[in-house]
Steps between C-alpha positions, in 0.01 A plus 500: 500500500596159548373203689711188536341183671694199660472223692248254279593192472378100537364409863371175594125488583410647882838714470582853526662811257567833523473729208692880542409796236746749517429844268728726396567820266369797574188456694376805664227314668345158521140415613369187485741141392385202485559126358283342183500164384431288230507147415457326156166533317419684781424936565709718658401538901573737738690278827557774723551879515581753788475839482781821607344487865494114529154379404460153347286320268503172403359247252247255667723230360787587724372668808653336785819358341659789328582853670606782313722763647755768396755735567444831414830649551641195270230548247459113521176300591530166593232156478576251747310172410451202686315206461580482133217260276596421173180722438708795540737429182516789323720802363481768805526899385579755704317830446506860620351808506769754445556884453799537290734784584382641163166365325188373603389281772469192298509086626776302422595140480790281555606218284314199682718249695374102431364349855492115465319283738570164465606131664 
């Protein structure tokens, strides 16, 4: 199982970005994905997650300006962001909950795509 993030990028303060995960492999099932983040110096946070029947949860940090979404036939979730603040620098991970074709329900991560906020 695979997940590949794109979409990161530099954004000028009060503007907008939309990160895509896409898995792939052989996934039997996936549950819950979701998008982490973390800046310099700084822990790892959850942003946003959304379960396999569409419920979302979301950092207090970004309620309001980011939505999460996803496309379950696609395998891909999705984090539209607006109203970007240089606050929200950070490397953003994509993570799922996925039941391999063969193995064990298990989470797993994508690479981290760099999200720059700046003027």
């Amino acid at each position: 199982v695979q997940l590949v993030e794109s979409g990161g990028g530099l954004v000028q303060p009060g503007g907008s970005l939309r990160l895509s995960c896409a898995a792939s492999g052989s996934i039997f099932s996936i549950y819950d994905m979701g998008w982490y983040r973390q800046a310099p110096g700084k822990q790892r946070e959850l942003v946003a997650a959304i379960s396999n029947s569409g419920n979302t949860n979301y950092g207090n940090l970004v309620k309001g300006r980011f939505t999460i979404s996803r496309d379950n036939a696609e395998n891909t979730v999705y984090l539209q962001m607006n109203s970007l603040t240089p606050e929200d620098t950070a490397v953003y991970y994509c993570c799922a909950d996925v039941k391999p074709e063969w193995g064990h329900r298990n989470d797993y991560w994508g690479q981290g795509t760099q999200v720059t906020v700046s003027s």
